[in-house]
C-alpha positions as a Markdown table, in Angstrom:
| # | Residue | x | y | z |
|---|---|---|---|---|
| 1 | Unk | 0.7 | -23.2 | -11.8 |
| 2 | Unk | -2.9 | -22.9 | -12.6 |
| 3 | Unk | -4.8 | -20.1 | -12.4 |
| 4 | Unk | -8.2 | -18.8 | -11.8 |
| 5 | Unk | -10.7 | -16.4 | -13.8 |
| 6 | Unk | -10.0 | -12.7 | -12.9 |
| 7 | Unk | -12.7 | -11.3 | -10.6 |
| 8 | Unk | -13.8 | -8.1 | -11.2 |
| 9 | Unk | -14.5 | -7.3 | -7.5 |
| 10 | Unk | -11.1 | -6.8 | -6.3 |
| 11 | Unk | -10.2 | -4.9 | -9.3 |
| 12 | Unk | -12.9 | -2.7 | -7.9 |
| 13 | Unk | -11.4 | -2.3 | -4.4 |
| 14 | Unk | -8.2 | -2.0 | -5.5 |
| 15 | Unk | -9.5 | 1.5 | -7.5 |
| 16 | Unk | -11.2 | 2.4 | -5.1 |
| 17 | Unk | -8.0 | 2.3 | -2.8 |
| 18 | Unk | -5.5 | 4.3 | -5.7 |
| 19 | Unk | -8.7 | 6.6 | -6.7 |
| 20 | Unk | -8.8 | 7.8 | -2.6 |
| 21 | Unk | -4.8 | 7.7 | -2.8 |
| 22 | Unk | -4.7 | 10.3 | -6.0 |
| 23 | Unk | -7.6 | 12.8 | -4.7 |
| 24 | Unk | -6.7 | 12.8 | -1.1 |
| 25 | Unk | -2.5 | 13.9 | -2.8 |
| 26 | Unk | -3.9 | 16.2 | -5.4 |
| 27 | Unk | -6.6 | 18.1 | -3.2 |
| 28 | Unk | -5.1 | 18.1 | 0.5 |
| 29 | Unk | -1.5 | 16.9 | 0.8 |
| 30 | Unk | 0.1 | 18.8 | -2.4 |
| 31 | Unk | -1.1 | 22.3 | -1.2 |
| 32 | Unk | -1.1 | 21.8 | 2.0 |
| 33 | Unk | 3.2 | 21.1 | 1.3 |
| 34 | Unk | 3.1 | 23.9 | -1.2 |
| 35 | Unk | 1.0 | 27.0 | -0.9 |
| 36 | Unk | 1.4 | 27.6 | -4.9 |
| 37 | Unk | -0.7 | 24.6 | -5.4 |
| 38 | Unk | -4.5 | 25.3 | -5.5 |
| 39 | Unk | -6.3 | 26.0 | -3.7 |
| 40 | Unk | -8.6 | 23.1 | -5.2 |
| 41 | Unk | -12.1 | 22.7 | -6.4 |
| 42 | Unk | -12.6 | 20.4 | -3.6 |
| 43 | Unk | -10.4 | 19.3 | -0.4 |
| 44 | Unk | -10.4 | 15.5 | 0.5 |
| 45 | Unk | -8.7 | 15.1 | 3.5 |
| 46 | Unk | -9.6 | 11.4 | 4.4 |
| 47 | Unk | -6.1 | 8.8 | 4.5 |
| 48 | Unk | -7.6 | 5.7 | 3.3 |
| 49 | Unk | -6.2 | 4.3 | 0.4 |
| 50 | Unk | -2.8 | 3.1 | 1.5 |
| 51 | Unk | -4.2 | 1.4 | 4.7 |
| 52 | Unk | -7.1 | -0.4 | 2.2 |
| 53 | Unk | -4.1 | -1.5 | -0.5 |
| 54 | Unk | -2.4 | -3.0 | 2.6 |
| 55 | Unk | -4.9 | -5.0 | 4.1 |
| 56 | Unk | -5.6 | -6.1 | 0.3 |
| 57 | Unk | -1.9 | -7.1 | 0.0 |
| 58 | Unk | -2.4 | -9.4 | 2.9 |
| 59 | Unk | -4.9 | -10.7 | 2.0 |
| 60 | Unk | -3.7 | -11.7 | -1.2 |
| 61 | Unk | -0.1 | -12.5 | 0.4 |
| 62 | Unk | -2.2 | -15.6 | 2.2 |
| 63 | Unk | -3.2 | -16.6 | -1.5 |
| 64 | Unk | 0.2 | -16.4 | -2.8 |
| 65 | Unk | 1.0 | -18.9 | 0.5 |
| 66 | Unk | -1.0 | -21.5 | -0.3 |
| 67 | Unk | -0.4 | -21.9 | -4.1 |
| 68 | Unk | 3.5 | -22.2 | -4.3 |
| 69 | Unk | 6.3 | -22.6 | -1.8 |
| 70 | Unk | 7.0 | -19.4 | 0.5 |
| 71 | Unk | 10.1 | -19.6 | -1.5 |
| 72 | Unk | 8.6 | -18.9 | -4.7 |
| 73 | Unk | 6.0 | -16.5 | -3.5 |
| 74 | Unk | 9.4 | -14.3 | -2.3 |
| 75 | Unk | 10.5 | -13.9 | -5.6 |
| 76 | Unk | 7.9 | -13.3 | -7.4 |
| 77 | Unk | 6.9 | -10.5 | -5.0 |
| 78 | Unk | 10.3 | -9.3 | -5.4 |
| 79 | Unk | 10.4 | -9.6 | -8.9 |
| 80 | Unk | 7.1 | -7.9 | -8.8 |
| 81 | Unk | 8.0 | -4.9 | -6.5 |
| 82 | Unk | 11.8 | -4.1 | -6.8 |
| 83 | Unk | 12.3 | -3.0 | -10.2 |
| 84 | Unk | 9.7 | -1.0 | -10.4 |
| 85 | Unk | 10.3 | 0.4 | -7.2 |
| 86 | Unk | 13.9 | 1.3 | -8.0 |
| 87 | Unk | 13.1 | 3.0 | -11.4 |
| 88 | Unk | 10.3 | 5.1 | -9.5 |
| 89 | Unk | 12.3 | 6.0 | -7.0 |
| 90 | Unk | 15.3 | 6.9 | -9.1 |
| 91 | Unk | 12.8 | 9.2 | -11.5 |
| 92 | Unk | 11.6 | 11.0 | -8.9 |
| 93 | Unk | 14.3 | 11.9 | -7.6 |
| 94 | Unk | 15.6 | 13.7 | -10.8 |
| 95 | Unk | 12.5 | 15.5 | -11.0 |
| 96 | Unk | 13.0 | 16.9 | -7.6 |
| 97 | Unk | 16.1 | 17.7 | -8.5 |
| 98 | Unk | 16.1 | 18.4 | -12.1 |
| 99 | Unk | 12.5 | 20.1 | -12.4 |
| 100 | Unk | 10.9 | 21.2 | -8.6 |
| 101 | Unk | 11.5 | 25.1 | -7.8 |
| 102 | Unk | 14.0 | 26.6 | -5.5 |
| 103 | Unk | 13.5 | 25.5 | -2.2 |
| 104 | Unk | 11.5 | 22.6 | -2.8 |
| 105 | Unk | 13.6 | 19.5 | -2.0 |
| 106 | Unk | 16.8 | 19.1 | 0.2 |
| 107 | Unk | 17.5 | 15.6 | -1.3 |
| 108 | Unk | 20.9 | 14.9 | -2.2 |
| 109 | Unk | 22.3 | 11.3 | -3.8 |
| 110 | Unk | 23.5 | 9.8 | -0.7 |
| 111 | Unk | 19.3 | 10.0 | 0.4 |
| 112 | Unk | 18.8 | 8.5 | -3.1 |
| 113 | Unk | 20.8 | 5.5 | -2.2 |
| 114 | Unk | 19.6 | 4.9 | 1.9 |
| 115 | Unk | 15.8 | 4.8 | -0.3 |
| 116 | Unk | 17.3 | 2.3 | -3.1 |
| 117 | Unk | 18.9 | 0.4 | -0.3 |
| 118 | Unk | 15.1 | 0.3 | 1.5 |
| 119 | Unk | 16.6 | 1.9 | 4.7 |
| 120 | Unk | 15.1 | 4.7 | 5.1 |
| 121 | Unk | 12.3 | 3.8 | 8.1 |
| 122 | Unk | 15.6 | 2.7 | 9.5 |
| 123 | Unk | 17.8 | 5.7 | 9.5 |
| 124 | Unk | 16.0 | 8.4 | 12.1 |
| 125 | Unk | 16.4 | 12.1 | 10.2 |
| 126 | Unk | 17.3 | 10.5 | 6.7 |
| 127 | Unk | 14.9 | 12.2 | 3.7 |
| 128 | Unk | 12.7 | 10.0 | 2.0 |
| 129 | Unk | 12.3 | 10.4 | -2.2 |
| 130 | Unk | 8.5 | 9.8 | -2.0 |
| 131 | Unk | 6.5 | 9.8 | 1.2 |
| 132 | Unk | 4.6 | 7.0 | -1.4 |
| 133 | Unk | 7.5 | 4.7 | -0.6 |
| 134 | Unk | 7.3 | 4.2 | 3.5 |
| 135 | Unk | 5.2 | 0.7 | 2.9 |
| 136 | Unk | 7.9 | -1.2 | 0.5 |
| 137 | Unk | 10.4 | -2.1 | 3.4 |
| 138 | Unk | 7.6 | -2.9 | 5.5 |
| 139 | Unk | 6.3 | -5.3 | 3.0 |
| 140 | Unk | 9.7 | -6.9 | 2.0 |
| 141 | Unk | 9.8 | -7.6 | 5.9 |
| 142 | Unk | 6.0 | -8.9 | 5.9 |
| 143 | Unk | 7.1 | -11.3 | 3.3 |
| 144 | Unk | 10.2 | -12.5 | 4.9 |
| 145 | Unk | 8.0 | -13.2 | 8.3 |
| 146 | Unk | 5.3 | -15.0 | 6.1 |
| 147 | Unk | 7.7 | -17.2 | 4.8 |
| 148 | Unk | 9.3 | -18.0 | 8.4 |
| 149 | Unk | 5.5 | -18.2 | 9.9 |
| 150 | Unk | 4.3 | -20.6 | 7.1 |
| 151 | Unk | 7.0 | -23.6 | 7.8 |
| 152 | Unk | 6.1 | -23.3 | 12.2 |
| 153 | Unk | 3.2 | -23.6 | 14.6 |
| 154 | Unk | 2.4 | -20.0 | 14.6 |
| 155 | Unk | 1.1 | -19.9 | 11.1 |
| 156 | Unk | -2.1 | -22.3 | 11.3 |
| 157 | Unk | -4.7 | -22.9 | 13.4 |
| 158 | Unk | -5.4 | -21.4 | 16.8 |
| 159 | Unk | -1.9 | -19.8 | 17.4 |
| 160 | Unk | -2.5 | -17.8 | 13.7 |
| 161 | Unk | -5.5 | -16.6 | 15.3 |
| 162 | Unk | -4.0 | -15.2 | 18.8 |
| 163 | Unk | -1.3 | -14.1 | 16.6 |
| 164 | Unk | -3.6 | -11.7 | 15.2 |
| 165 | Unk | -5.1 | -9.7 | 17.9 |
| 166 | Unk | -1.3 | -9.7 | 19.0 |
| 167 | Unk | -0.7 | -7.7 | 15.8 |
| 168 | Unk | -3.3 | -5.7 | 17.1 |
| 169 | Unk | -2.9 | -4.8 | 20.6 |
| 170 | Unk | 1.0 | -4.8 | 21.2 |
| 171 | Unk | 1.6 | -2.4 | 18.8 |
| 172 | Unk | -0.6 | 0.1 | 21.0 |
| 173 | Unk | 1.4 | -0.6 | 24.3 |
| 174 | Unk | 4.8 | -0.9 | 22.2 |
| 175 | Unk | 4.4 | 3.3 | 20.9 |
| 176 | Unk | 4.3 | 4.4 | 24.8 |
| 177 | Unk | 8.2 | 3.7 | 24.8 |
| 178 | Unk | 8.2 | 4.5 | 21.4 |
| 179 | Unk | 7.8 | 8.2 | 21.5 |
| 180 | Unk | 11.5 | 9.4 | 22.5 |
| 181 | Unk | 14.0 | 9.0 | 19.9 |
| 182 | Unk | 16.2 | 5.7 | 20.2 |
| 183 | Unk | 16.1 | 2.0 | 19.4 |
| 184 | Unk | 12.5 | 1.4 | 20.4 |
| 185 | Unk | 11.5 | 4.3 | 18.4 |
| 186 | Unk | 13.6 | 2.7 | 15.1 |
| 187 | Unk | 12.3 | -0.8 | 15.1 |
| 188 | Unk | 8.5 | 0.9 | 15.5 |
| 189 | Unk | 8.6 | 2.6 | 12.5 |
| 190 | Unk | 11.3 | 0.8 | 10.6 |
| 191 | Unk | 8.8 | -2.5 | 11.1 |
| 192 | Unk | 6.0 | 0.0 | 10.6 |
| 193 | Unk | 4.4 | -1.7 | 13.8 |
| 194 | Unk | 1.5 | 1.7 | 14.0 |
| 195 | Unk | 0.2 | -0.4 | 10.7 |
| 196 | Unk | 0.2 | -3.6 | 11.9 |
| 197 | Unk | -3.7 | -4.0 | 12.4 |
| 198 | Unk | -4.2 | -3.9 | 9.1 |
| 199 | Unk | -2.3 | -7.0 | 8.4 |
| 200 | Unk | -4.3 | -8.3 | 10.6 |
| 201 | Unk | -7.5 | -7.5 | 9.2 |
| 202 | Unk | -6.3 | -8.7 | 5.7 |
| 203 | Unk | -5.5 | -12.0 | 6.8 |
| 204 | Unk | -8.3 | -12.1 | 9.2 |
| 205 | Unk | -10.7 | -11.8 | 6.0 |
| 206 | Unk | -8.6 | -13.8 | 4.3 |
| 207 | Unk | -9.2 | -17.1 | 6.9 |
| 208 | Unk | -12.8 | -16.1 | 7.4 |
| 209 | Unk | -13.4 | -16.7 | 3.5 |
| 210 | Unk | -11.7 | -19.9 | 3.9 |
| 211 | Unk | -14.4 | -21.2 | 6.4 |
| 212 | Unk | -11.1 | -20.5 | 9.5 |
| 213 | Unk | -12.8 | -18.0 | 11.6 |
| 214 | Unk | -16.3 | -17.1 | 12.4 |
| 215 | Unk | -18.1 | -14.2 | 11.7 |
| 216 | Unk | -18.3 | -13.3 | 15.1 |
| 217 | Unk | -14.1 | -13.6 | 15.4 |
| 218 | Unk | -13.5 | -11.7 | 12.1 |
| 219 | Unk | -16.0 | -8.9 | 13.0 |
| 220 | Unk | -14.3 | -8.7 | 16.5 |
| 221 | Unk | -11.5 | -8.8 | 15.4 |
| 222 | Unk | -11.8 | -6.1 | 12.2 |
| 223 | Unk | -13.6 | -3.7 | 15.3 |
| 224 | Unk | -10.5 | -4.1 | 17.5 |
| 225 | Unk | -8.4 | -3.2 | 14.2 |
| 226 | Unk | -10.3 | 0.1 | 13.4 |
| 227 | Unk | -10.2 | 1.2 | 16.9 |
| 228 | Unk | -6.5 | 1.0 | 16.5 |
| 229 | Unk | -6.3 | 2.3 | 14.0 |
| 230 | Unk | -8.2 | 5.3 | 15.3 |
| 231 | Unk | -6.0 | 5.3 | 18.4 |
| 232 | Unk | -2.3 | 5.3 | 15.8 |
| 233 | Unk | -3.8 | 7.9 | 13.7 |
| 234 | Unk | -6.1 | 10.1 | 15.7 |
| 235 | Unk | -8.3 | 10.7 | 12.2 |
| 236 | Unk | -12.1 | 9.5 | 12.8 |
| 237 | Unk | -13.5 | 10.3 | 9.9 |
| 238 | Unk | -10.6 | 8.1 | 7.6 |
| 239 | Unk | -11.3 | 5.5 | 10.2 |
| 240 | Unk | -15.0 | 5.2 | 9.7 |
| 241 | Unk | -14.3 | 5.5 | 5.7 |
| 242 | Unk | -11.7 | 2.6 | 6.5 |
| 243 | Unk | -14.8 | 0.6 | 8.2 |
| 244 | Unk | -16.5 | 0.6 | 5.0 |
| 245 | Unk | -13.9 | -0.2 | 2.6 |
| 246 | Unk | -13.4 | -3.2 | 5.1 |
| 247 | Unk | -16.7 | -4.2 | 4.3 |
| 248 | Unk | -16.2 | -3.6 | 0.7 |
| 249 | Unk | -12.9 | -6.2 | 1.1 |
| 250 | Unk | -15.1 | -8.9 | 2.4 |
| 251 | Unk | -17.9 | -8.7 | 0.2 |
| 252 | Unk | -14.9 | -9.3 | -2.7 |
| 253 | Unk | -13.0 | -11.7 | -0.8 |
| 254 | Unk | -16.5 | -13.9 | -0.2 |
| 255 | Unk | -19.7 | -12.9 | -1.7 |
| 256 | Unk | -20.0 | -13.3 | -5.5 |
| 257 | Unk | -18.0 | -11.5 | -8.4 |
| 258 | Unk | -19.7 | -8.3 | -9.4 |
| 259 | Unk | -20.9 | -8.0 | -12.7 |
| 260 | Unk | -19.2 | -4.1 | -14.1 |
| 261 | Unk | -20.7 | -4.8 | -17.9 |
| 262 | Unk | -18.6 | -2.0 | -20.0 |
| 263 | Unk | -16.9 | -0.6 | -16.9 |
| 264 | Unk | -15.1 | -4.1 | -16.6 |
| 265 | Unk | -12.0 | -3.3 | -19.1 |
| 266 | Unk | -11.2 | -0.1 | -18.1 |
| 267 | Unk | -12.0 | -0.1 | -14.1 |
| 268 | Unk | -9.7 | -4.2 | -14.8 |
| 269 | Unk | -7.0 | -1.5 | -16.8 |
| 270 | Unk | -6.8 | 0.8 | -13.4 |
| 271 | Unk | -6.7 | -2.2 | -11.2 |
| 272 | Unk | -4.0 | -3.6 | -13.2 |
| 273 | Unk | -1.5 | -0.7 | -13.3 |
| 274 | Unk | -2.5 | 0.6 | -9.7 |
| 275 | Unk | 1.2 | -0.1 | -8.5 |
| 276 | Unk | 2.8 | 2.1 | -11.0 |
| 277 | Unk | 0.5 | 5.1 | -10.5 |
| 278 | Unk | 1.2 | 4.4 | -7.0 |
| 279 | Unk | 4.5 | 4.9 | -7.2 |
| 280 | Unk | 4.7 | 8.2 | -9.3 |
| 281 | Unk | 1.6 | 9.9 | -8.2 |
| 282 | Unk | 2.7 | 11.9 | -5.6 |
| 283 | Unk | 5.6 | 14.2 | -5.4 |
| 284 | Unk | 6.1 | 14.1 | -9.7 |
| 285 | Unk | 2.6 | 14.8 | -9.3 |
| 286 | Unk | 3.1 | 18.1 | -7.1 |
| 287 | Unk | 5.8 | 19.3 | -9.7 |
| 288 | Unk | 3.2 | 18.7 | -12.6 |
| 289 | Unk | 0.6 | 20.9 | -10.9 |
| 290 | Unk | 3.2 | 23.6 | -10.3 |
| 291 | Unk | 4.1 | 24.2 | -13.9 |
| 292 | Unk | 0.8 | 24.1 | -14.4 |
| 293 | Unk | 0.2 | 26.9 | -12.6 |
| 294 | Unk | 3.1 | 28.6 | -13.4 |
| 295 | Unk | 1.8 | 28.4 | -17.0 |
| 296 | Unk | -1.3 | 30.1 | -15.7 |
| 297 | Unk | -3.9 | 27.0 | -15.2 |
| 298 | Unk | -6.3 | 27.0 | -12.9 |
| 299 | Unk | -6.8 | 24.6 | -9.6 |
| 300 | Unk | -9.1 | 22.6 | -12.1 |
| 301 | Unk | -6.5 | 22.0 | -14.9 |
| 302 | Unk | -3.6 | 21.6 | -12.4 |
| 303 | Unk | -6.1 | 18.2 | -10.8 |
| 304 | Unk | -7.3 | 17.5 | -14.4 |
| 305 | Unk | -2.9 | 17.4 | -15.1 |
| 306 | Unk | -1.5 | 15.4 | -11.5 |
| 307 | Unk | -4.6 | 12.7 | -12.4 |
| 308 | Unk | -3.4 | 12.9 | -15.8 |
| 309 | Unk | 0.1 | 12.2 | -15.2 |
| 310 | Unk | -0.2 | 10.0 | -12.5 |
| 311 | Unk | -1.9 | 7.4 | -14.8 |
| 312 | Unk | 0.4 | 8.0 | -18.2 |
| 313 | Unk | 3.5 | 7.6 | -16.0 |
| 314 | Unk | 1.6 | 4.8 | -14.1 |
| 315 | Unk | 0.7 | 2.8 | -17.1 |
| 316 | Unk | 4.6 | 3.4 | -18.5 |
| 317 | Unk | 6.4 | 2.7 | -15.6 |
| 318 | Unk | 3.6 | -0.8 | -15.4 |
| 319 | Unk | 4.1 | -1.5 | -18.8 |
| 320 | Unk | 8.1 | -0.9 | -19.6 |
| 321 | Unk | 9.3 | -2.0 | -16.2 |
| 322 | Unk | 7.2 | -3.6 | -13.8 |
| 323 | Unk | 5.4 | -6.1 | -16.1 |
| 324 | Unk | 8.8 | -7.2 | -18.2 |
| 325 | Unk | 10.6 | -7.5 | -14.9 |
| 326 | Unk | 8.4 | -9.7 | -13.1 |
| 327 | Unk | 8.5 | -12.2 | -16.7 |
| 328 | Unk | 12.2 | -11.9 | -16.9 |
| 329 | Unk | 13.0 | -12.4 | -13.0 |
| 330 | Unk | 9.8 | -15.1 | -11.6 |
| 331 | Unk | 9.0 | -16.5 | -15.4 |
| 332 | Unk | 5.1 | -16.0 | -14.9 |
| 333 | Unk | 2.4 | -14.0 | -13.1 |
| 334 | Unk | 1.6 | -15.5 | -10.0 |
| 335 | Unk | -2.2 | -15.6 | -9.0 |
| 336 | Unk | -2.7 | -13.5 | -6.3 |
| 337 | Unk | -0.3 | -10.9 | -7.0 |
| 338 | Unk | -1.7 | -7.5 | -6.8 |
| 339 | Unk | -2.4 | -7.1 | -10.7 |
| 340 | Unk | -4.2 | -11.1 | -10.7 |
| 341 | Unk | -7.4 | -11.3 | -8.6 |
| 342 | Unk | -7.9 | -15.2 | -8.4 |
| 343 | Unk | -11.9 | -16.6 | -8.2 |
| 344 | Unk | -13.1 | -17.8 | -4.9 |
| 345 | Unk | -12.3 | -21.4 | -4.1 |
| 346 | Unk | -13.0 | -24.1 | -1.7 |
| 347 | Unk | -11.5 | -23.7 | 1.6 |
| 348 | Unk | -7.9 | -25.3 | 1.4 |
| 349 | Unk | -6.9 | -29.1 | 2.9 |
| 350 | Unk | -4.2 | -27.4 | 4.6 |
| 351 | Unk | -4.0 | -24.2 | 6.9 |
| 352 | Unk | -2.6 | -21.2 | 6.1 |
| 353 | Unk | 0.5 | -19.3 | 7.5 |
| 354 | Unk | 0.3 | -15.5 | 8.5 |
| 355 | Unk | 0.5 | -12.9 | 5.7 |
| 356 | Unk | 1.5 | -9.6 | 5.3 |
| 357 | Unk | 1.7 | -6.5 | 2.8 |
| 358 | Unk | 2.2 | -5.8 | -0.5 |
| 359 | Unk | 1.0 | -2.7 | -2.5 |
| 360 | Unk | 1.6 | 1.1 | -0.6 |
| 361 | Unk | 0.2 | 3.6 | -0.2 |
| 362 | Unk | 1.8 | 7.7 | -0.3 |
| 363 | Unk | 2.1 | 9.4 | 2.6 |
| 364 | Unk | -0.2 | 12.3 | 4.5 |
| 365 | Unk | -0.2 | 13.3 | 7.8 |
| 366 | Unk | -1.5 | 10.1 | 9.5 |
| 367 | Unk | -0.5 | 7.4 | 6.6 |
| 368 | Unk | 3.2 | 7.9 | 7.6 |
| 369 | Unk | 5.5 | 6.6 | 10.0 |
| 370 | Unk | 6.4 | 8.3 | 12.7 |
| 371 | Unk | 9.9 | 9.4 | 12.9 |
| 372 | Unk | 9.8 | 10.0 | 9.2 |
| 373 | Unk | 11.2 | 13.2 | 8.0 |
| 374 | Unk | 10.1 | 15.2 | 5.0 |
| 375 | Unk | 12.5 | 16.0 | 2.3 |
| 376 | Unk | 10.1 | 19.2 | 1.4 |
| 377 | Unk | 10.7 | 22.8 | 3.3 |
């Protein structure tokens, strides 16, 4: 399969996304779990970098689509996603258990294996290793409808398009009888349906760049997705942060590549291993900044030390796992996987099927799914 020139743009967004991702952990989620961490230099509350990465996913899911048979595109986002995924997981939860002080963790092995196994959106009151880790069920599930969606009716044309604003709006009427604990409740957040708007919006920007939908639909329909988001999360300010990342997406997904002169190999580095840090930033992160404290640094040196782990175990976990992996299990780099950013091309012969996520996000109070319940005391 051929591929395209990298385009700096979207290694740009997808920076941008891990960059809010990292600050928002480091400054407001870590001590707002644990009082012995900070308080920090500055406090960045705003939850928007796993909602960006997922509306990026989908819109790189719809690339995947029309360059090789849903099939393929399956297992290379496996092949992609899994090991690293299972070596993350399994890390972090021998730090936790190894290395996190008294009374920090309440994880045992048999919450190990429900996250291996993916199953822990499913399993009300089960601990999850990484609040990081809510989105990768929901994306191997996005995968497996995208495949379905991409051989039927629904995934071209005008029923794509209503299928989109029902991604959108039934969600919102679905969480009504989602709120008491029971079956309802567990396919909401095991599906992660309070995020489904943003799959929306991904491959809403994704057909508008392919000449599929109008302006006019796409902005309508990216105003109905914030809204909803707004009404899921309750948190204006992320949402209007959200609004112009959206933008951001768009410009990269259509307008030309932007030119970063020196920045290009190292913000192209960042983009590149944004999965790994992604993965490892958060709760081996919070341990980090506590024996940094302990040792007697500062709020500024424990930040200086989470960023600095975050992207040495990042770049490890990218480099040793991930990248060997994904050789060994799909043979080649796909374009349009989350580490590729394919050039802008004519608009395909052939429609294109309904997409859905791929790179996550860690978890704070709003970019979490409901029933979800900490692991932390």
């Amino acid at each position: 399969m051929t591929t395209t020139a990298r385009r700096q743009s979207w290694d740009v967004v997808r920076v941008l996304a891990i960059s809010c991702v990292l600050v928002q952990h480091a400054t407001h989620a870590g001590p707002g779990a644990h009082s012995s961490l900070g308080p920090m230099p500055v406090v960045v509350p705003i939850e928007v970098g796993a909602s960006t990465l997922v509306v990026v996913s989908a819109y790189f899911v719809c690339v995947s689509m029309l360059r090789a048979r849903p099939v393929r595109v399956l297992r290379n986002r496996a092949a992609r996603l899994l090991p690293a995924y299972l070596v993350a997981a399994t890390g972090t939860f021998c730090v936790l258990r190894l290395l996190a002080p008294p009374g920090w963790t309440l994880l045992r092995l048999p919450d190990l294996l429900v996250n291996l196994s993916m199953l822990q959106l499913w399993i009300p009151g089960s601990n999850m290793v990484d609040f990081s880790y809510w989105t990768l069920p929901m994306q191997l599930t996005g995968f497996l409808a995208a495949a379905v969606l991409f051989s039927t009716a629904l995934g071209r044309g005008r029923p794509l398009q209503v299928l989109l604003w029902v991604l959108v709006g039934a969600p919102l009427l679905i969480r009504c009888a989602a709120q008491d604990p029971g079956p309802v409740q567990v396919l909401y957040s095991g599906l992660a349906l309070h995020r489904a708007q943003l799959f929306a919006a991904g491959i809403g920007i994704f057909l508008w760049s392919r000449n599929r939908m109008s302006l006019a639909h796409l902005c309508a329909l990216l105003a109905a997705a914030l809204v909803a988001q707004w009404l899921h999360t309750e948190d204006l300010p992320s949402t209007l942060v959200l609004a112009a990342l959206l933008a951001a997406i768009c410009l990269a997904a259509a307008g030309p590549d932007w030119r970063l002169g020196v920045l290009a190999r190292p913000i192209a580095w960042l983009g590149g291993i944004s999965y790994g840090v992604y993965l490892v930033n958060q709760e081996v992160g919070y341990v980090v900044m506590d024996r940094v404290a302990r040792w007697g640094g500062g709020p500024s040196l424990e930040l200086a030390a989470f960023l600095g782990s975050a992207l040495a175990l990042g770049w490890g976990l990218t480099v040793l796992v991930e990248r060997p992996a994904q050789r060994l299990l799909a043979g080649h780099s796909q374009a349009g996987s989350s580490g590729t950013s394919p050039a802008s091309s004519p608009a395909p012969p052939r429609p294109v099927n309904q997409a859905s996520i791929v790179v996550p996000e860690p978890r704070t109070t709003c970019d979490s799914p409901l029933p979800a319940t900490s692991h932390t005391t």
